[in-house]
C-alpha positions in Angstrom: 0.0 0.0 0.0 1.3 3.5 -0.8 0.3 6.1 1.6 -0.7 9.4 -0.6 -2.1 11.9 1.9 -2.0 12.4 5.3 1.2 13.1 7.7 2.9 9.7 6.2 2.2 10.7 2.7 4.5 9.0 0.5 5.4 6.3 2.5 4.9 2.6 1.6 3.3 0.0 3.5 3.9 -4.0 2.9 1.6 -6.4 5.1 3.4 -9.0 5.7 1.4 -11.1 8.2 -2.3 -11.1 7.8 -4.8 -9.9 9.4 -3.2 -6.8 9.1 -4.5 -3.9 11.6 -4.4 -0.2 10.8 -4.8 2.4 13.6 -3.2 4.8 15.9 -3.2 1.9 18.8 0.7 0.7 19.1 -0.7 -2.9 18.3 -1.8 -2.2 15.3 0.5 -3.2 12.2 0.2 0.1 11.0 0.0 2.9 12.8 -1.5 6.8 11.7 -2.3 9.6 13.9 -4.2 11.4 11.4 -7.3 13.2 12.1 -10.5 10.5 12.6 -8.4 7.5 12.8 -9.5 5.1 15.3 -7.5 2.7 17.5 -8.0 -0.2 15.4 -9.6 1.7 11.8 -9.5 -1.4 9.7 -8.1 -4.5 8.9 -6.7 -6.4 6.0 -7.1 -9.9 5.5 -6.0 -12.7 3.6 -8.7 -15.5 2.2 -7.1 -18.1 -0.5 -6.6 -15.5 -3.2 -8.2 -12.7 -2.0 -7.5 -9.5 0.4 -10.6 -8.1 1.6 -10.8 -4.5 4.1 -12.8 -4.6 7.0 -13.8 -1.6 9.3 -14.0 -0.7 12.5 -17.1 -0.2 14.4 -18.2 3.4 13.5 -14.5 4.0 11.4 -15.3 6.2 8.4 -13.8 4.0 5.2 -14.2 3.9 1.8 -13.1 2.1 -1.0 -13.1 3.9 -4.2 -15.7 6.4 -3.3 -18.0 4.0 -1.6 -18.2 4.0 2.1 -18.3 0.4 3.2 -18.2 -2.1 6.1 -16.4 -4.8 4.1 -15.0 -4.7 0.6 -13.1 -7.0 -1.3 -9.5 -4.9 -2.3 -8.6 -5.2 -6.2 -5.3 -3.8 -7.5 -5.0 -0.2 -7.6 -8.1 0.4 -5.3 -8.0 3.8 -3.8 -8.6 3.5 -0.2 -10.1 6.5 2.5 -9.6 5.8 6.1 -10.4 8.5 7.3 -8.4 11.6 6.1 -5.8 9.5 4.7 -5.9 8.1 1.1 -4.0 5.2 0.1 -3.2 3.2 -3.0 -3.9 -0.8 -2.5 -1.7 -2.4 -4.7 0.0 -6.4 -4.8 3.5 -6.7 -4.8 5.9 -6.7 -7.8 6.7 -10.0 -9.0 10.4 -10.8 -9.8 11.1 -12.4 -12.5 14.1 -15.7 -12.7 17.0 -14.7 -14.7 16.2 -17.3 -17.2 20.0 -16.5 -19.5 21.6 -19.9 -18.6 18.2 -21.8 -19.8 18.2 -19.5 -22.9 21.8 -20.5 -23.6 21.7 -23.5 -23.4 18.3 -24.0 -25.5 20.1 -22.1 -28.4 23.3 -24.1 -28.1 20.7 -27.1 -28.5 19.0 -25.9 -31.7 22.4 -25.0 -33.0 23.8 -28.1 -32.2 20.2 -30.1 -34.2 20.8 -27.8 -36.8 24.2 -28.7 -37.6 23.9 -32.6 -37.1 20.4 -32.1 -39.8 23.1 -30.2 -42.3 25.9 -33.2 -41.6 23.1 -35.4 -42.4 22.0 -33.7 -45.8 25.7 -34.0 -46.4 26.3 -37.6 -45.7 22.8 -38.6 -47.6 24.1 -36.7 -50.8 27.2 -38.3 -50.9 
């Protein structure tokens, strides 16, 4: 999660553990001291594939415009708790450096394509 306004604007958040609890109490895996968060604002959590957001009791949040209770978070969803705005996003995959399988695949087709032109030349013969 990015954080884009608020005093931590700018700053990015990775949940490593879920649930995931944002709020101002110290427990919380997150913490903001903006204006109208709560102790425990909302929480992220983790079902097979999908993160959902759920709120605290009376916590103003919404999820791209909508004020909700519980929401299901997509990529890119723009988040409200509160004052603060932030950008829900998954986490870069990293791609394998795949050069040593590449090399040796080429060698391989170099090496068919020169035993298929041996051949030609053998047959002809």
């Amino acid at each position: 999660m990015r954080i884009l306004t608020g005093r931590k604007a700018g700053a990015q958040v990775v949940a490593r553990r879920f649930p995931f609890s944002i709020g101002r109490s110290a427990r919380c895996g997150y913490v903001l001291e903006d204006e109208g968060i709560w102790e425990h604002h909302a929480e992220l959590r983790l079902h097979d594939t999908e993160v959902s957001l759920a709120a605290g009791p009376d916590a103003l949040v919404s999820v791209n415009g909508q004020r909700v209770q519980q929401a299901v978070l997509r990529n890119g969803d723009l988040v409200e708790l509160a004052s603060v705005k932030v950008r829900f996003s998954l986490s870069p995959t990293r791609q394998r450096r795949l050069w040593l399988r590449e090399a040796v695949t080429w060698m391989a087709l170099g090496a068919v394509s020169l035993g298929q032109v041996a051949l030609i030349y053998l047959l002809s013969e």
